[in-house]
N, C-alpha and C positions, 0 to 999 in steps of 0.2 A: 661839534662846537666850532664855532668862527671865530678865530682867536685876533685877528686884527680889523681893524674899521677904515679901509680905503675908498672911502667914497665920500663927497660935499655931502651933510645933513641940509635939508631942506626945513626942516622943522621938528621937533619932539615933544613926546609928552610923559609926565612925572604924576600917569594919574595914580598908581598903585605904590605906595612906598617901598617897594624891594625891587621892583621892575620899570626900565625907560624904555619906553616905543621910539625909535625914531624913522623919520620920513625922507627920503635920499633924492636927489638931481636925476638917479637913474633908475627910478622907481622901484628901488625896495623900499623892504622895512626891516628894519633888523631891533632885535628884542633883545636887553642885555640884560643880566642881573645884576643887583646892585645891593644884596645882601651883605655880603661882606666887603665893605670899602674896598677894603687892601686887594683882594684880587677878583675886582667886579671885570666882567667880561660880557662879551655877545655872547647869547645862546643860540640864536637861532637867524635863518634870512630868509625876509620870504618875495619872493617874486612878486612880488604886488601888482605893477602897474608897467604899461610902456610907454612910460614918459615919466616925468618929476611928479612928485608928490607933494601937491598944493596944501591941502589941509586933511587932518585926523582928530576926530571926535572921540572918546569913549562915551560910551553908555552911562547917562546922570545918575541913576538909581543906584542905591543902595541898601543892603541890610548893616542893620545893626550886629557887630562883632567880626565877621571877615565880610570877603570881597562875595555877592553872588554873582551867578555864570552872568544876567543882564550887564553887571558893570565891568566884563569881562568884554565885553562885546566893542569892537572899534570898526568905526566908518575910516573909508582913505576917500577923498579926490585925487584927482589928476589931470594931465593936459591930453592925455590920451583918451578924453570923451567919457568917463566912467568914472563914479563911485561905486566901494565895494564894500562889502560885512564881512567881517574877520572874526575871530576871536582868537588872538595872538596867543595869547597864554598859555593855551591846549592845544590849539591843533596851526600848520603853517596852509591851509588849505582854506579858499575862500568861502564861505558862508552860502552867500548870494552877490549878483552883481547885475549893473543896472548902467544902461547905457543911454546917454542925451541923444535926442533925436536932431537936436543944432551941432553944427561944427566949431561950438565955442568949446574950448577947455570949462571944466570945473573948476572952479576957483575954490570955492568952501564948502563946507558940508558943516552942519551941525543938528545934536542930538531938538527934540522937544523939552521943555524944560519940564511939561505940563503932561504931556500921553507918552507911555514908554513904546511904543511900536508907530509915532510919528518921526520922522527927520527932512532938512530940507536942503539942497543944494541952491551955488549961486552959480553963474553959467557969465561966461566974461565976453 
């Protein structure tokens, strides 16, 4: 368990109501829980990226009644030429990863709103 948060957030997200992703300057992601207010804490850190972490998607799709593994699913950017597929929740180990063939950083990444195995990045 990672009991303190020393590092600039770059950015988070509040897609799962018991659990916050956030995005770090020094390319983690650190996953907190946030079930019990009173001593909500990081659970986990995952080595993401090596460089700052631009933007993070979850997966649009949902079922009705809990969370399915699809909305489980998180895109990261970064300036270190790569988006990657996570599933934070279950496992700290990348998915898959996908690297720009420009020397631009990725700037954004975001899901389809429309097909669930589309997503697109923007390249700066």
């Amino acid at each position: 368990t990672v009991s303190t948060f020393q590092t600039n957030p770059s950015l988070h997200s509040f897609e799962h109501a018991d659990k916050m992703v956030v995005g770090s300057e020094s390319g983690h992601v650190y996953v907190a829980d946030l079930e019990n207010r009173s001593t909500a804490a990081i659970t986990s850190q995952i080595d993401a990226h090596f460089g700052m972490v631009t933007a993070m998607s979850f997966h649009p799709f949902r079922k009705t009644g809990r969370a399915s593994q699809e909305s489980q699913l998180l895109l990261t950017a970064s300036v270190d030429w790569s988006t990657k597929l996570w599933c934070p929740l279950v496992s700290d180990k990348e998915v898959l990863s996908f690297r720009t063939n420009s020397y631009d950083y990725v700037s954004d990444v975001a899901w389809s709103p429309t097909h669930p195995a589309l997503f697109t990045t923007v390249n700066t």
